[in-house]
C-alpha positions in Angstrom: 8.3 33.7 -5.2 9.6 32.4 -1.6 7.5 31.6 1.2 8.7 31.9 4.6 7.8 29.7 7.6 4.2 28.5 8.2 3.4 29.9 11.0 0.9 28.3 13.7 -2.1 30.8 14.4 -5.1 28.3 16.6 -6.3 31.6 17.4 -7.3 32.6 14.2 -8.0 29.6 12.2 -9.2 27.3 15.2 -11.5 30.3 16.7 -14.0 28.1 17.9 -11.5 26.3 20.2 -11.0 29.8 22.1 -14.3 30.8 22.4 -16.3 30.2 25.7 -19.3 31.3 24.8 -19.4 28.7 22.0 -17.6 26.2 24.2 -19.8 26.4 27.0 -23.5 26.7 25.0 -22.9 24.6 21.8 -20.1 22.4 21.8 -20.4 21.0 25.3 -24.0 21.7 25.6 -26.4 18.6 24.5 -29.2 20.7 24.4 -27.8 22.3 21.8 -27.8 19.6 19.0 -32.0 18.7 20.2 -32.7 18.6 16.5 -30.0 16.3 15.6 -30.8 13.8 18.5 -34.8 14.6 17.6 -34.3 13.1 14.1 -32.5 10.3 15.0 -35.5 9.2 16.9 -38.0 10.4 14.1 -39.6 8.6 11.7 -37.4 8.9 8.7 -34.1 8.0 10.8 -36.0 4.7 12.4 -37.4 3.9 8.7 -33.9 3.8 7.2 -32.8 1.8 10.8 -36.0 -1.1 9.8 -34.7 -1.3 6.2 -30.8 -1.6 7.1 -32.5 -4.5 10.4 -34.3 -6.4 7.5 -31.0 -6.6 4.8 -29.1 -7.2 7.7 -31.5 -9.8 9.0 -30.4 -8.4 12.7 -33.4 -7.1 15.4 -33.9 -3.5 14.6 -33.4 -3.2 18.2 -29.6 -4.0 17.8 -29.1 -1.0 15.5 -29.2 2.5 16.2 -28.7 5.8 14.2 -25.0 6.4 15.3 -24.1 2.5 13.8 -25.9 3.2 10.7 -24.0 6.5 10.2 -21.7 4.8 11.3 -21.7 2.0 8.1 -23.1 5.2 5.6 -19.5 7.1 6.6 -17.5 3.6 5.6 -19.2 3.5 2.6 -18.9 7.1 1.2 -15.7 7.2 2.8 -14.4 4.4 0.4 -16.3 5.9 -2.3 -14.6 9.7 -1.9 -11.4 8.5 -1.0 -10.0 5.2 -3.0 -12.9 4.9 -5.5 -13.5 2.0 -4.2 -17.3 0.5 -3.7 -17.7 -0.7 -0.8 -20.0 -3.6 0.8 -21.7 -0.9 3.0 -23.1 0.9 0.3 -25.2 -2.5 -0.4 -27.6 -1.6 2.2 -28.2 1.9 1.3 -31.0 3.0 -1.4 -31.5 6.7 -2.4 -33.7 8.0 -0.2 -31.7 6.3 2.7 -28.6 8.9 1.5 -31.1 11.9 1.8 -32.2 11.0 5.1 -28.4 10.6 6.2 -27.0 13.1 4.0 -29.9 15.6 6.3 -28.8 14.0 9.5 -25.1 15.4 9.2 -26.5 18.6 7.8 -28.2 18.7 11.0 -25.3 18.6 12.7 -23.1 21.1 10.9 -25.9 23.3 10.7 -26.8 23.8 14.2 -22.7 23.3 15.4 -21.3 25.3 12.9 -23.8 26.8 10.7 -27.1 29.3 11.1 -28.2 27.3 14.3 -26.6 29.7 16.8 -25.3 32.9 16.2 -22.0 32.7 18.2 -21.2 29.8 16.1 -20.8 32.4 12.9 -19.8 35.7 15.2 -16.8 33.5 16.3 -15.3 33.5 12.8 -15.3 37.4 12.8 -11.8 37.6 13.3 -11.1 35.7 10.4 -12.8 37.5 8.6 -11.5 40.7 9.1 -8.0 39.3 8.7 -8.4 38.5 5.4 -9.7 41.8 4.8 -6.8 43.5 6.6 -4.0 42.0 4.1 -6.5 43.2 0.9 -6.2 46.8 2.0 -2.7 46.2 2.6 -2.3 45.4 -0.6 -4.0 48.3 -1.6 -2.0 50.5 0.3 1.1 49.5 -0.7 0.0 49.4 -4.6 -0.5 53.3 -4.0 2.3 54.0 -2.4 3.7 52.3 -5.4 5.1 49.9 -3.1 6.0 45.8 -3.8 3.0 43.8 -1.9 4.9 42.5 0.8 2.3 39.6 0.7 1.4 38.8 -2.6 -0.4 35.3 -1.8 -1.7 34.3 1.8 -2.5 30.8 2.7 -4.6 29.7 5.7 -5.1 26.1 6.3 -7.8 25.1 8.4 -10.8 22.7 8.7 -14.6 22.4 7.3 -14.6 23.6 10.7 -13.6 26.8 10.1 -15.0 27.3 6.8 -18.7 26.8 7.6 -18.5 29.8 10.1 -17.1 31.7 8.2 -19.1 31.7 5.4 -22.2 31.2 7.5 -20.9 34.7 8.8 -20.6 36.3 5.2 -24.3 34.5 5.0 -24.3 32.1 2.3 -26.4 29.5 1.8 -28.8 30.2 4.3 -32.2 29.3 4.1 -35.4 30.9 4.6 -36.5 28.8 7.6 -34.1 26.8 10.1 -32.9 23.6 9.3 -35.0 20.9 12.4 -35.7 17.7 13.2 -39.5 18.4 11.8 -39.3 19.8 7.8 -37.1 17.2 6.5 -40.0 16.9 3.6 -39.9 20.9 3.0 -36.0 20.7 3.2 -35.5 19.1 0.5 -34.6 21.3 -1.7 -31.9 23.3 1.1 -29.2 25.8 0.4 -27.7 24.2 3.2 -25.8 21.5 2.2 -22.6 20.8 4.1 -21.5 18.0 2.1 -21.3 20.0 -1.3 -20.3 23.8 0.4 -17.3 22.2 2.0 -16.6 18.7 0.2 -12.8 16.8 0.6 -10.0 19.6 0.2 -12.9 22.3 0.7 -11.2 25.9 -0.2 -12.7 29.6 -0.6 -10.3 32.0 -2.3 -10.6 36.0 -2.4 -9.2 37.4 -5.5 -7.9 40.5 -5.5 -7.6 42.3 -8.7 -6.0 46.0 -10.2 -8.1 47.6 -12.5 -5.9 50.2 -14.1 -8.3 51.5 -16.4 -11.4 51.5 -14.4 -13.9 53.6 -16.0 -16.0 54.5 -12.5 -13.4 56.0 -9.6 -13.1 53.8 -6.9 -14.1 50.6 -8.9 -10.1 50.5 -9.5 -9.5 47.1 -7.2 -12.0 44.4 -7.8 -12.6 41.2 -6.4 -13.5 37.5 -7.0 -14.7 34.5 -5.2 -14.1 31.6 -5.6 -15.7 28.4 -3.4 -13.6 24.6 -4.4 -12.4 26.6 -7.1 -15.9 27.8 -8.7 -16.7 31.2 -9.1 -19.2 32.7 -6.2 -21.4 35.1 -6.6 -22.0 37.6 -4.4 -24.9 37.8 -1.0 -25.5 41.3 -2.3 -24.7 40.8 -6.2 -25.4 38.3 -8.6 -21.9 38.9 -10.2 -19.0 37.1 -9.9 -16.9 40.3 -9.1 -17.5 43.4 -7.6 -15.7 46.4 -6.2 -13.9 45.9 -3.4 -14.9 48.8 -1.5 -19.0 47.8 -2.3 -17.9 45.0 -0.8 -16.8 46.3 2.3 -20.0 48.6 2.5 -21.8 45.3 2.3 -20.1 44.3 5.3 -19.2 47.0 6.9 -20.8 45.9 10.3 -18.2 42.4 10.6 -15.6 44.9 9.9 -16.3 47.8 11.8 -18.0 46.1 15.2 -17.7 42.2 15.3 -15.1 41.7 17.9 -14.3 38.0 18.9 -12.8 39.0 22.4 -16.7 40.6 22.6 -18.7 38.0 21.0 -17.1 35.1 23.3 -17.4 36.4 26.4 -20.4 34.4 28.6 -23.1 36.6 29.5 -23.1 37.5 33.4 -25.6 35.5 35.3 -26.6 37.2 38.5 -28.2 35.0 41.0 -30.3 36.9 44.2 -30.5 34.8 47.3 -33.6 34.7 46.9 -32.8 32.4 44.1 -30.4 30.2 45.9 
């Protein structure tokens, strides 16, 4: 099999970066992360600061949340990435990771995840890409054609994974993520470091079913999330039809237009107003 070219696409796999309605009221809006900058100051975050103060033997008043993430990212980054153990990870207990480890959830959930819904409607295009080259396939496989495209690879960023499968609605949890049910959160779906870990991937899986008992369950397909089998929002199984499939999302695919979703709502100011 020869691949041609990579071929640069921002559009598609760095959505977010041409999206203005994302731009302009989550990634360069504070406001938008209050929860994150809420927990920082909350009692967790500053117990974890007192701790780190009194191993340090430094005035609590020197640290900060951002240093101690800060010295929690050096030491997990050692840990992830040479196996090594680093000093940093002297001053950290269990319950110190937790309260970290919720802190960057936090983050990813209300910047990338469930926390807005433009974050997740900005992936749509994505998404229906993917689905485009699947019926493709299919097309051609009836027409008794060669698949022009066999295997597609997009490369992108944890970035671009979240929303999208934020989008398809995984992992989401009955009641948002904030900086005030760290206790009843403890048991989350959302959990950014395990849904899109170092080298995060999602695969679909599309498969030919020449003896398919039921018409129209002919072409089947699989999911797989850092190369684990995922079941499905709508199914417990690990591979279903493709067209249920596409019933069960039927609304990204039919109406879920980026060039729609992005654009800033008009703001009309009277001069009464001014």
């Amino acid at each position: 099999m020869e691949f041609g070219p990579p071929k640069i696409n921002d559009k598609l796999m760095r959505f977010f970066d041409h999206c203005e309605k994302f731009l302009v009221e989550v990634e360069k809006n504070d406001s938008a992360l209050y929860h994150v900058e809420a927990f920082k100051n909350g009692p967790e975050m500053q117990k974890t600061i007192k701790k780190v103060a009194d191993i340090l033997q430094v005035p609590a008043s020197d640290l900060n949340a951002d240093l101690i993430q800060v010295a929690f990212f050096s030491c997990s980054f050692d840990l992830a990435i040479r196996d090594i153990h680093s000093p940093w990870c002297e001053i950290f207990d269990t319950e110190d990771a937790k309260v970290l480890e919720y802190l960057n959830d936090l983050k990813q959930y209300w910047k990338r995840g469930y926390g807005y819904a433009i974050n997740s409607r900005s992936s749509c295009s994505l998404f229906q890409d993917i689905f485009h080259h699947m019926d493709e396939a299919i097309e051609q496989r009836q027409r008794s054609q060669p698949i022009s495209s066999p295997v597609i690879f997009h490369f992108g960023h944890a970035e671009t994974l979240l929303p999208l499968l934020s989008l398809m609605d995984y992992f989401k949890d009955k009641e948002s993520l904030t900086a005030y049910n760290y206790k009843e959160q403890m048991h989350r779906q959302f959990r950014s470091g395990r849904i899109v870990p170092y080298a995060a991937n999602l695969i679909f899986v599309l498969y030919h079913c020449e003896h398919a008992e039921v018409p129209g369950r002919e072409y089947q397909v699989q999911l797989l999330l850092n190369e684990e089998p995922l079941p499905f929002v709508h199914s417990p199984d690990t591979v279903t039809s493709y067209q249920e499939l596409k019933d069960h999302y039927k609304d990204i695919l039919q109406s879920c237009h980026a060039d729609q979703e992005c654009v800033l709502p008009n703001i009309n100011i009277t001069s009464d107003e001014l």
